[in-house]
C-alpha positions as CSV (number, residue, x, y, z in Angstrom):
1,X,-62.8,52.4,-4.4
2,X,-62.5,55.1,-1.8
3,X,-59.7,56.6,0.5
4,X,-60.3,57.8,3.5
5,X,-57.1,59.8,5.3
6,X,-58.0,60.7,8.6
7,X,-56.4,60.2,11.8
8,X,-59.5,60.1,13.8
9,X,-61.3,57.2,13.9
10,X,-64.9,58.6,15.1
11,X,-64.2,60.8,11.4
12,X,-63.9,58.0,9.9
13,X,-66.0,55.5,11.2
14,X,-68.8,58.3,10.0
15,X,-67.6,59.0,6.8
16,X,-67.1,55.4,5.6
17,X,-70.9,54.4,6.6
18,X,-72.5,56.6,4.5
19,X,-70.4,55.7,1.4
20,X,-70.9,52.5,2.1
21,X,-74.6,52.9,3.2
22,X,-74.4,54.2,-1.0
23,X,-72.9,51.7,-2.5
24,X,-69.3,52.6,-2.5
25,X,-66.8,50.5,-1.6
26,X,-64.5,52.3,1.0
27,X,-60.6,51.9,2.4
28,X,-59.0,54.3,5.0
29,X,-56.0,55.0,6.3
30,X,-54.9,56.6,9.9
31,X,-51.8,58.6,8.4
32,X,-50.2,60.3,5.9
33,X,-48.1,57.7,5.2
34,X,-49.9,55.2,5.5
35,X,-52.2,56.6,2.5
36,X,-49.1,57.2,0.7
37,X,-48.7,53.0,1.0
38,X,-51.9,52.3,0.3
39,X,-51.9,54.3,-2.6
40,X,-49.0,52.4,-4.0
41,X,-50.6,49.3,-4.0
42,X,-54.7,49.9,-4.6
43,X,-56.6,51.8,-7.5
44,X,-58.6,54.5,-5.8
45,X,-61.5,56.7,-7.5
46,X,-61.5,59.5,-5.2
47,X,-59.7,60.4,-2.1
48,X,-60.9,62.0,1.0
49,X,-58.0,64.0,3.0
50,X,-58.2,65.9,6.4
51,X,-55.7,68.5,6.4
52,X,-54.5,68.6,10.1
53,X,-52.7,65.6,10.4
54,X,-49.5,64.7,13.1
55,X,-46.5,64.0,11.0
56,X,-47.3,64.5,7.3
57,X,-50.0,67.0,6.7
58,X,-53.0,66.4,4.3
59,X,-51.9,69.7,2.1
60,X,-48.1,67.4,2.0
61,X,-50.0,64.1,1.4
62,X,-51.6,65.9,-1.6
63,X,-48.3,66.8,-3.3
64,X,-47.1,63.7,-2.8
65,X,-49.7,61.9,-4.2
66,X,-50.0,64.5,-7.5
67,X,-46.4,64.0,-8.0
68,X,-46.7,59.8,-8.3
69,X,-47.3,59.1,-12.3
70,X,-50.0,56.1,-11.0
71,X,-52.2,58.3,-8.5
72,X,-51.5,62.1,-10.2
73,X,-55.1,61.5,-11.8
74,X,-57.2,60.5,-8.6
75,X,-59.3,63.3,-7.6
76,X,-58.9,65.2,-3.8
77,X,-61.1,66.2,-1.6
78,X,-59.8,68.5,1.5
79,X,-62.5,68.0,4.5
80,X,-61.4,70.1,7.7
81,X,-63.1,71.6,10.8
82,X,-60.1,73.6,11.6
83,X,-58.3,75.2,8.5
84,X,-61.2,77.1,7.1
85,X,-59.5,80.7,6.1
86,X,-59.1,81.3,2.4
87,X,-55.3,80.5,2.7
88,X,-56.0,77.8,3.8
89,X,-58.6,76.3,1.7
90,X,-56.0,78.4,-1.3
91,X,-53.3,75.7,-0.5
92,X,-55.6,72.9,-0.7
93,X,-56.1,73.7,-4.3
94,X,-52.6,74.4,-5.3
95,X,-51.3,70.8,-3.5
96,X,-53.4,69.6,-6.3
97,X,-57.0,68.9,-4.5
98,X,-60.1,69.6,-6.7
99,X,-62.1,70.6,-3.6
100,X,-62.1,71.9,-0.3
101,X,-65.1,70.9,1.8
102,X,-65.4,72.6,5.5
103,X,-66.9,71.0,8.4
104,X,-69.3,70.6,9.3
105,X,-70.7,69.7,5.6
106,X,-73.7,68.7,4.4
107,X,-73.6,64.8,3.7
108,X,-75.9,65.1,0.9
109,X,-73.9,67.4,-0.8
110,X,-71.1,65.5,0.2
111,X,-72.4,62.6,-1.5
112,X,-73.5,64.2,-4.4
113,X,-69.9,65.6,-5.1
114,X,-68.7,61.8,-4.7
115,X,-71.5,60.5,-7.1
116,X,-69.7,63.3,-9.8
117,X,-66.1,62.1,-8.9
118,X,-67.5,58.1,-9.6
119,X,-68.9,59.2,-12.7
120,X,-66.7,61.7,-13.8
121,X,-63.7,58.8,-13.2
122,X,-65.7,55.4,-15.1
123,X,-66.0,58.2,-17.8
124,X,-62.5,59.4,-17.6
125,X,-61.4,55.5,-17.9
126,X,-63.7,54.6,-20.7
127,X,-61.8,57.4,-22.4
128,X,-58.8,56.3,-21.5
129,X,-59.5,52.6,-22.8
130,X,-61.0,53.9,-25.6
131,X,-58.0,56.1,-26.7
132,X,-55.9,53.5,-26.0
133,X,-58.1,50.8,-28.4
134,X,-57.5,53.9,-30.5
135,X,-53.7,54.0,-30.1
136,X,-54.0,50.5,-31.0
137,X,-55.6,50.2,-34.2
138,X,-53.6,53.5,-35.7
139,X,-50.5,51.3,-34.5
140,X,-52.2,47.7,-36.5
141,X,-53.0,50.0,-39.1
142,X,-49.6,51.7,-39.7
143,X,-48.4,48.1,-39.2
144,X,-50.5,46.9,-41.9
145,X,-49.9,49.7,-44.4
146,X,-46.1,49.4,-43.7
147,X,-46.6,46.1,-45.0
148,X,-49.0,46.9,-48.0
149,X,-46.5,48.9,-49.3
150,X,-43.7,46.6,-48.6
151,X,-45.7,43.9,-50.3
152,X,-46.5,46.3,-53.2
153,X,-42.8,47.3,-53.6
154,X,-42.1,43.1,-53.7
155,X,-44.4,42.9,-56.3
156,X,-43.5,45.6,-58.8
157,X,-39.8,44.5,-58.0
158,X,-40.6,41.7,-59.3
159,X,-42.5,42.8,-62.1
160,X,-39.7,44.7,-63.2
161,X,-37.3,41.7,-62.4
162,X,-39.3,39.1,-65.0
163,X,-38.5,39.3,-69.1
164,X,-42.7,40.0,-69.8
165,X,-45.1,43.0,-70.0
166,X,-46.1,43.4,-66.7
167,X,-48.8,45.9,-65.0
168,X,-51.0,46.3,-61.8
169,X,-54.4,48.4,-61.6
170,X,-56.4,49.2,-59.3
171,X,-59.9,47.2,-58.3
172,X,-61.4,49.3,-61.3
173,X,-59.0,48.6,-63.9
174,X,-57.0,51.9,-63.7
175,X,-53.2,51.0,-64.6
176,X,-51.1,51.9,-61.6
177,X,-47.8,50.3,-62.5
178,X,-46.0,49.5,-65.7
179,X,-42.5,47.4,-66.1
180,X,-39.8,48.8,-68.2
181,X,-40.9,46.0,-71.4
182,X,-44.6,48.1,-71.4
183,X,-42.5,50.7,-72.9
184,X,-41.2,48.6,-75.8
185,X,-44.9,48.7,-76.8
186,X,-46.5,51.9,-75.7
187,X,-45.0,55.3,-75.4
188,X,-46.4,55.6,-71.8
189,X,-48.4,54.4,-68.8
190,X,-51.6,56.1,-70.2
191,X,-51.4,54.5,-73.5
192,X,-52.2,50.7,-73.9
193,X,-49.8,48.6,-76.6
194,X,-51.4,48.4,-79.7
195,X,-53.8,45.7,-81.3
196,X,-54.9,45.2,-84.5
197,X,-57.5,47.1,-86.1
198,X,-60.8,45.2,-85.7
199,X,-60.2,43.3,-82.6
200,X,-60.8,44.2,-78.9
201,X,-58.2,46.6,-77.2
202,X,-56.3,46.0,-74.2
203,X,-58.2,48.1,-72.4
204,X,-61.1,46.3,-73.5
205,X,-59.4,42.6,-72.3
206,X,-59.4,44.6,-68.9
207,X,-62.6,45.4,-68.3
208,X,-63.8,41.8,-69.5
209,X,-61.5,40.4,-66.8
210,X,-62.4,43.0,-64.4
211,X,-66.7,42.4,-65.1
212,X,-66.0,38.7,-64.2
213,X,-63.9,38.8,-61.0
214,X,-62.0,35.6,-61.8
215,X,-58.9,35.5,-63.6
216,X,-58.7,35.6,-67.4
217,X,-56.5,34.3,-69.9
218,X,-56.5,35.4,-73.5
219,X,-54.3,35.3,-76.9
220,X,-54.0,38.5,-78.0
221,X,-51.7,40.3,-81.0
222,X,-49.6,43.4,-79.9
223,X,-47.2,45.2,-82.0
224,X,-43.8,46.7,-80.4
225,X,-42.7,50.0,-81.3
226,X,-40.1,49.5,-83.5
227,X,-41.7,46.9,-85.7
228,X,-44.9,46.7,-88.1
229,X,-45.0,42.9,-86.7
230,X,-48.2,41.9,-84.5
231,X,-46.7,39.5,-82.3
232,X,-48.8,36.7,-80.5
233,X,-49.0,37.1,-76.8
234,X,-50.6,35.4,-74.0
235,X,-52.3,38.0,-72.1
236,X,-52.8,36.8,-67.7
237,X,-55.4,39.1,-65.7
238,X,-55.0,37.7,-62.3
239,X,-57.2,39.4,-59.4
240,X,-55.4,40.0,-56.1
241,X,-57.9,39.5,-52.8
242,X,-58.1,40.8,-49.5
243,X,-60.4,39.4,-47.0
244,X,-62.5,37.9,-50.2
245,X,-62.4,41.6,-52.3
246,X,-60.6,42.2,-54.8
247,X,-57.8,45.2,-53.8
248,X,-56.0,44.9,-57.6
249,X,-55.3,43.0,-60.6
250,X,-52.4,42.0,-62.1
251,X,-51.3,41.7,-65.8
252,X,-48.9,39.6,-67.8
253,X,-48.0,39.8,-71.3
254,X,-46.2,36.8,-72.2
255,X,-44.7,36.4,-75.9
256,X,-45.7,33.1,-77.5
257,X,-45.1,34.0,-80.9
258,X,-42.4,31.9,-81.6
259,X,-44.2,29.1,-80.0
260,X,-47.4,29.8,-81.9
261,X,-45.9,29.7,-85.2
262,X,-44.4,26.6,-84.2
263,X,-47.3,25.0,-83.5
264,X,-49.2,25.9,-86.2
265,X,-46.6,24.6,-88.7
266,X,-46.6,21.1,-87.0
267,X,-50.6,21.4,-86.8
268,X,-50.2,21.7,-90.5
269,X,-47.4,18.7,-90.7
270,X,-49.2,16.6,-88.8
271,X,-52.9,17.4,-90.8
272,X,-51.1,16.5,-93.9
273,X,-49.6,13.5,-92.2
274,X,-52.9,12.2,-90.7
275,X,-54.0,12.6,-95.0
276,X,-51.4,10.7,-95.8
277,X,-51.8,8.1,-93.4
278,X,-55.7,8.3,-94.2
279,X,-54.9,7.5,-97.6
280,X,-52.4,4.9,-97.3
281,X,-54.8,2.6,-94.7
282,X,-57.2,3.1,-97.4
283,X,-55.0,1.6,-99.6
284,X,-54.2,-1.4,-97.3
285,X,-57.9,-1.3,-96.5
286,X,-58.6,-2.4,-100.2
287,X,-55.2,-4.4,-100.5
288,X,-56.1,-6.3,-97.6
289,X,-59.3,-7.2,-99.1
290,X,-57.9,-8.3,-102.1
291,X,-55.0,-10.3,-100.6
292,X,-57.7,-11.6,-98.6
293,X,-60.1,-12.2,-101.4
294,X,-57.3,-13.9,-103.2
295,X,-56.2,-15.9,-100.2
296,X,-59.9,-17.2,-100.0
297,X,-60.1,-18.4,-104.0
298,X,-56.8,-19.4,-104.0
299,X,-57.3,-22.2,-101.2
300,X,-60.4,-23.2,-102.6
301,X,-58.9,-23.6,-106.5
302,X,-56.5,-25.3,-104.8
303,X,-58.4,-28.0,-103.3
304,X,-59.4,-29.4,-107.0
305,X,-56.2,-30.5,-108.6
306,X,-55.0,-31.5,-104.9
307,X,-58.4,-34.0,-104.9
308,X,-57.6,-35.2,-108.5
309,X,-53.3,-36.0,-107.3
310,X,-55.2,-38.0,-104.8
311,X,-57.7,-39.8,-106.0
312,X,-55.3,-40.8,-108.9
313,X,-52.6,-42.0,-106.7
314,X,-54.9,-43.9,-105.1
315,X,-55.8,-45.7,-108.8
316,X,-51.6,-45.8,-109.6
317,X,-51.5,-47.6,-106.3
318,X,-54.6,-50.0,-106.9
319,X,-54.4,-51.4,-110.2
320,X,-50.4,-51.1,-111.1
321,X,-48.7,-51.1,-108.1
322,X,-50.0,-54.2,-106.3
323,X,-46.3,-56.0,-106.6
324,X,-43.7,-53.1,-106.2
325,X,-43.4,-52.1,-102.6
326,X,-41.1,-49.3,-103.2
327,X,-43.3,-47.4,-105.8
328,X,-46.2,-48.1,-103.0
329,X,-44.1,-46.6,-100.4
330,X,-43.2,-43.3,-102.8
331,X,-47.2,-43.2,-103.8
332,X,-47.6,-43.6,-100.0
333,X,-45.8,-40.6,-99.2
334,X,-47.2,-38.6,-102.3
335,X,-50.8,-39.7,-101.1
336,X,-50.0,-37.9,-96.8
337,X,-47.9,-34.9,-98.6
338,X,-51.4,-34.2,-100.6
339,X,-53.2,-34.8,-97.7
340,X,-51.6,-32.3,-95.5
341,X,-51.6,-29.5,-98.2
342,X,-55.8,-29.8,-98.2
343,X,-55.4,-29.6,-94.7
344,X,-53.2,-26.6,-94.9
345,X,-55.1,-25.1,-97.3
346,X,-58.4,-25.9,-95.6
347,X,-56.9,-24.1,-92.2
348,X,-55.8,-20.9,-94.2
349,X,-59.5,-20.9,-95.6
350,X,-60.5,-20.4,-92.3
351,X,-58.2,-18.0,-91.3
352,X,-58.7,-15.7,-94.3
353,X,-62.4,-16.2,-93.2
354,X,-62.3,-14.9,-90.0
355,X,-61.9,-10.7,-91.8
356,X,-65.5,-11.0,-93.1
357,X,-67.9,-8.8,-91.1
358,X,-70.2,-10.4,-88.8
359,X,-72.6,-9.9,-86.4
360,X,-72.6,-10.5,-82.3
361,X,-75.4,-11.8,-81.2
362,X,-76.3,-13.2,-77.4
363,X,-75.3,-16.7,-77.5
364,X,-75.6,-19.8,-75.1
365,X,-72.3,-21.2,-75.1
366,X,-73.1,-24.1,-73.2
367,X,-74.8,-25.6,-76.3
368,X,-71.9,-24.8,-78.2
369,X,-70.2,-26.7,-76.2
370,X,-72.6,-29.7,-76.4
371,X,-72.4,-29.7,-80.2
372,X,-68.7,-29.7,-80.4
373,X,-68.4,-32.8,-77.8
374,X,-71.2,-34.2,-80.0
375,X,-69.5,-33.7,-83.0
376,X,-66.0,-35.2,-81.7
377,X,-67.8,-38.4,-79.8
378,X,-66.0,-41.0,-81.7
379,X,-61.9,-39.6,-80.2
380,X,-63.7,-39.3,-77.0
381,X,-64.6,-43.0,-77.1
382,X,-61.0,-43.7,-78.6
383,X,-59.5,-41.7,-76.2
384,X,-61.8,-42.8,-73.2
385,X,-61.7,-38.9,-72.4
386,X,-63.7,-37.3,-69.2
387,X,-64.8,-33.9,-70.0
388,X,-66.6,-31.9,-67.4
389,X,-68.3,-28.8,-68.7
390,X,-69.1,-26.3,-66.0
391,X,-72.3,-23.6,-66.7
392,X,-71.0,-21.0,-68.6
393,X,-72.8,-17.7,-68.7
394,X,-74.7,-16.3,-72.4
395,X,-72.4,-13.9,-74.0
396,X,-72.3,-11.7,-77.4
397,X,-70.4,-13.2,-79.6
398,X,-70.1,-14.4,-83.2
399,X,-71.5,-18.0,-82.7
400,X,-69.6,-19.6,-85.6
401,X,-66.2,-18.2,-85.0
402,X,-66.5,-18.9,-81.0
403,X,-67.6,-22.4,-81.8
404,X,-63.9,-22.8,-83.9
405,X,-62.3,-21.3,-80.7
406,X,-63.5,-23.9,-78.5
407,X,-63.5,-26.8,-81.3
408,X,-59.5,-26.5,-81.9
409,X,-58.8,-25.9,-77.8
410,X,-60.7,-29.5,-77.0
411,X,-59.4,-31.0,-80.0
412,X,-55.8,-29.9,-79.2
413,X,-56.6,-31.2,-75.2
414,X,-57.3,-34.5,-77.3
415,X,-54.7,-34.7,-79.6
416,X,-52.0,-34.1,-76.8
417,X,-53.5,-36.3,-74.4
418,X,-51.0,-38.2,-72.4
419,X,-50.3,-41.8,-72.9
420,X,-50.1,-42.9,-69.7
421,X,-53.5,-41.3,-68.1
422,X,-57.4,-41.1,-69.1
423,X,-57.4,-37.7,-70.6
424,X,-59.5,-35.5,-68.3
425,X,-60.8,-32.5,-69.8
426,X,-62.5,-29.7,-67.3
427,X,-63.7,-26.4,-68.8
428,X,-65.2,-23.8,-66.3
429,X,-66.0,-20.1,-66.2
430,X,-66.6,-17.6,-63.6
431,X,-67.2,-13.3,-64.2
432,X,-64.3,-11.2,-63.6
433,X,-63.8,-7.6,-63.1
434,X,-61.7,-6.8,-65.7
435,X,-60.6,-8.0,-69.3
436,X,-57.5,-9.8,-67.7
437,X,-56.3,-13.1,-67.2
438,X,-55.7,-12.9,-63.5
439,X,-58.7,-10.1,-62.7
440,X,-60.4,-11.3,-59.7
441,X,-63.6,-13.0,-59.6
442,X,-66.8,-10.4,-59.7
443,X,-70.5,-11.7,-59.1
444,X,-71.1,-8.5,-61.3
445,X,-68.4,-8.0,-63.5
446,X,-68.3,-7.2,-67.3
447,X,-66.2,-10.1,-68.2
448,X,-66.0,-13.6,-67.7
449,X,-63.2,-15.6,-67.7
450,X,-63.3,-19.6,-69.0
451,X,-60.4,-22.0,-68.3
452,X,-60.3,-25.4,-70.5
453,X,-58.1,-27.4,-68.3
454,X,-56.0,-30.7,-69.2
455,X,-53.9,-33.2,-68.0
456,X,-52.4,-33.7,-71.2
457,X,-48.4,-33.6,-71.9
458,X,-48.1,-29.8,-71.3
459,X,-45.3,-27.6,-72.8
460,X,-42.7,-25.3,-71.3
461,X,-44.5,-22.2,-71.2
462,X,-41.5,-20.1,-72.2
463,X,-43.4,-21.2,-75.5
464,X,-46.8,-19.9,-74.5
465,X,-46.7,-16.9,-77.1
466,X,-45.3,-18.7,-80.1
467,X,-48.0,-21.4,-79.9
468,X,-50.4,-18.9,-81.2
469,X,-48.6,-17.3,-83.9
470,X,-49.2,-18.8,-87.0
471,X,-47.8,-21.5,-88.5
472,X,-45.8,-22.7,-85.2
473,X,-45.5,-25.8,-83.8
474,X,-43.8,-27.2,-80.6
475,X,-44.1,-31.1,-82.0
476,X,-42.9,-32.6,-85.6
477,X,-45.8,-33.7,-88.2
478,X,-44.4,-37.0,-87.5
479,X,-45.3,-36.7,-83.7
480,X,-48.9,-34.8,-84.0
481,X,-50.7,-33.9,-87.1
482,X,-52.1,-30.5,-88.0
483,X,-50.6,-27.6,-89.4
484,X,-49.5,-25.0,-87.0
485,X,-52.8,-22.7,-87.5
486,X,-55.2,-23.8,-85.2
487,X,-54.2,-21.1,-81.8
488,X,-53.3,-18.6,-84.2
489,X,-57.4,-18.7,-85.4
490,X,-58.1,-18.8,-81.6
491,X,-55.9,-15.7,-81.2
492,X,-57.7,-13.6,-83.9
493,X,-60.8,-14.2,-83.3
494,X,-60.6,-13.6,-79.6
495,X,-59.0,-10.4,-80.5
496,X,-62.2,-9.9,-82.5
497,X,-63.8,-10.4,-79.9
498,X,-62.1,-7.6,-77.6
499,X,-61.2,-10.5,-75.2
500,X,-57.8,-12.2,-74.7
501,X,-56.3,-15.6,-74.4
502,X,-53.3,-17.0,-73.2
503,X,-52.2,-20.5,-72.0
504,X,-50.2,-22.1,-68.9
505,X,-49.0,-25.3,-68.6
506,X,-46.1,-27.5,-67.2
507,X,-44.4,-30.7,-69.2
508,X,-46.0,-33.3,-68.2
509,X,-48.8,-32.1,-65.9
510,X,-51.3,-30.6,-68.5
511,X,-51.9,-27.2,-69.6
512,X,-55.1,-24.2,-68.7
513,X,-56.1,-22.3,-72.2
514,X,-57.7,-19.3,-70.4
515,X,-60.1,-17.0,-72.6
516,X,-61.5,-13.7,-70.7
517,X,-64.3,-12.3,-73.0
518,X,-67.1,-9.5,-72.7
519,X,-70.5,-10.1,-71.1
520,X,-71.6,-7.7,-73.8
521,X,-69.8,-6.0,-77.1
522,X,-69.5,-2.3,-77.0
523,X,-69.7,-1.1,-80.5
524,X,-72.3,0.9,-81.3
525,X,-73.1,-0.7,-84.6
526,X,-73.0,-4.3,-82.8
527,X,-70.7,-5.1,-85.9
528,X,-66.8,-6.0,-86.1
529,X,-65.0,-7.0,-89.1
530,X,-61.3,-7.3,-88.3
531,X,-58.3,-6.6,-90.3
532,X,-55.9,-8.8,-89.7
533,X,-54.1,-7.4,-87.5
């Protein structure tokens, strides 16, 4: 914008259209003072000043305005009709004007020497913003090195502060910075601790860490000064970024010998230890296959003399007993004894059975099922038993051995019927997610879990993991017959199975056997042979 000082109005009614008819955009003021006010408050490009003015003068307004910090840039033009001699025109310059134009003027000059001032002033404030943006920047920049260093002084202090070998280099690799523990292995900043002969250098590790731009962690052997000892160290090349570059990189030496030596005697303890554990379950590999062995011919020889007690008790009893009821009574209780111990025997058979290998095989289980209700029709009819048989998916099992799972469940639900109610017998299946008893039901899941249900006496189930040990028993012989091996069989071969059992129950109400088995066996061989575990 313009200024105008003038107090004649005709002057500058004049003036003002032909900036304006130019595209300038004009302000004017009557007085000296009134400029001086103006000034104070507006920017102005260029001001035009008449020289004879009442009150303050144009050569006084000048001063003043060259002697304000805000307006001692604007440029001055002196326009006067009257104060044309050179003393005159040598005061306008002096009060600080940058021309003196005499009336009457030429307007086109006059607006040629306007056009200069405009351009002369949006260059003299590009410079101006431009010097500033340059202030700026040195200022950011002495900011940000102020802080480089400050950052790089935190870091070697801290390099120096930690009980490692500790350097910095540049982007390149060039070592810039060594800790007071380099110095226990090198003799100076230039010289890089030694390795042994044969293997890669530090200098080497460097570039290697410095080709791949990540951080690199190697163990390397260095040897300190004062001892013939390569030591075992874990060497750290860490890269520190700027704005994604890579400015510096730092490296650690960190002492692991101790360590190292450490491990490498327990790696050599626990080798020998794995041999001797490899040898000894060898050992109870083949001892377990002989006990087993024996445990299968023993039952079996045992069976004959056990047949010949009872068929010749039964022949003591026939033909010389007939009239003494006490010697019946002891051959009586000979006779049961003998026939418990085939049982016995005939259940251990089984169990010693279950560690020969065998194969899994897809299997319909619902026809196993069929044939064990078959099989045990005539204590169904004595029992007038229900038993409801929902369909149960085919999965890969050992047919035989799952058939003895379900055969000594049903028969147990049989034998502890209640006395009071039609034994009820309901055995259902649904897949599960997972090989747990309580895994929730899964349209697609790996497993599937089968519940034989009863309404039978039930037990306490704080006894729900002794019934399946072996050889335990919740009721005398007197009360229920059988031998105490029956869930223990079911146990193991579930187990062989990779599946799991377990039982709930309440006295009185009836009990659930729940078996969770899988849809498909995972060995690679398709094979198991278990080992009595």
């Amino acid at each position: 914008m313009i200024l105008i000082v003038d107090d004649r109005p005709e002057n500058i009614f004049s003036l003002k259209k032909l900036l304006e008819l130019n595209q300038f955009t004009v302000d004017s003021a009557s007085s000296g003072e009134d400029a001086l006010r103006k000034i104070l408050k507006n920017t102005y490009f260029l001001i035009i000043l008449d020289v004879q003015m009442p009150g303050m003068d144009g050569f006084e307004v000048a001063e003043a305005v060259t002697g304000y910090s805000k307006s001692r840039d604007i440029p001055i033009i002196f326009l006067s009709a009257v104060n044309t001699e050179k003393r005159f025109i040598a005061r306008g310059y002096s009060s600080g004007a940058i021309d003196y134009v005499t009336k009457p003027f030429d307007p086109d000059i006059l607006l040629l020497k306007v056009k200069n001032f405009y351009r002369l002033h949006q260059q003299t404030r590009e410079l101006n913003e431009i010097q500033k943006t340059l202030r700026d920047e040195i200022e950011v920049r002495k900011q940000a090195q102020a802080q480089l260093h400050e950052s790089v002084e935190e870091m070697r202090s801290t390099l120096e502060s930690i009980p490692q070998i500790a350097f910095t280099s540049d982007a390149n690799g060039n070592i810039e910075f060594v800790n007071r523990y380099w110095y226990q292995f090198s003799f100076g900043m230039d010289m890089f601790p030694q390795t042994p002969p044969g293997t890669p250098t530090i200098a080497d590790y460097i570039q290697r860490a410095v080709s791949s731009g990540i951080q690199s962690i190697t163990e390397i052997q260095i040897r300190p000064l004062k001892s013939e000892e390569y030591r075992v160290h874990l060497f750290t090349m860490t890269p520190v970024k700027k704005d994604d570059r890579i400015t510096k990189w730092v490296g650690i030496c960190t002492d692991i010998h101790e360590q190292k030596m450490v491990n490498q005697v327990l790696e050599q303890r626990v080798q020998e230890r794995t041999q001797e554990l490899m040898l000894s379950n060898q050992e109870l590999e083949a001892s377990n296959h002989e006990l087993q062995q024996f445990a299968y011919v023993a039952s079996h020889d045992l069976k004959e003399p056990l047949r010949k007690i009872q068929v010749f008790s039964h022949l003591v009893k026939q033909k010389f007993l007939a009239d003494n009821p006490d010697a019946i009574n002891y051959m009586d209780r000979l006779i049961n004894s003998s026939d418990r111990m085939i049982m016995l025997i005939t259940d251990v058979l089984k169990y010693s059975k279950l560690s020969i290998s065998a194969d899994f095989v897809p299997t319909d289980i619902n026809e196993i099922l069929l044939e064990i209700i078959e099989d045990s029709e005539l204590l169904i009819q004595e029992k007038q038993a229900d038993i409801e048989v929902d369909p149960i998916p085919a999965l890969e099992v050992i047919p035989a051995q799952i058939r003895q799972v379900f055969q000594n469940i049903i028969s147990n639900a049989l034998k502890f019927s209640s006395k009071t109610a039609q034994p009820t017998i309901r055995i259902s299946a649904e897949p599960v997610k997972g090989r747990d008893a309580g895994s929730p039901a899964d349209p697609a899941g790996n497993y599937c879990r089968i519940t034989v249900t009863d309404n039978g006496i039930g037990f306490n189930e704080i006894f729900a993991d002794k019934i399946f040990a072996i050889f335990q028993r919740l009721h005398s012989r007197e009360e229920y017959e059988g031998t105490g091996i029956g869930l223990a069989i079911v146990k193991k071969i579930i187990e062989t199975h990779n599946g799991i059992v377990t039982a709930k129950s309440e006295e009185g109400k009836g009990s659930s056997f729940i078996v969770v088995l899988p849809v498909k066996q995972t060995f690679s061989d398709n094979k198991v042979q278990n080992n009595g575990q």
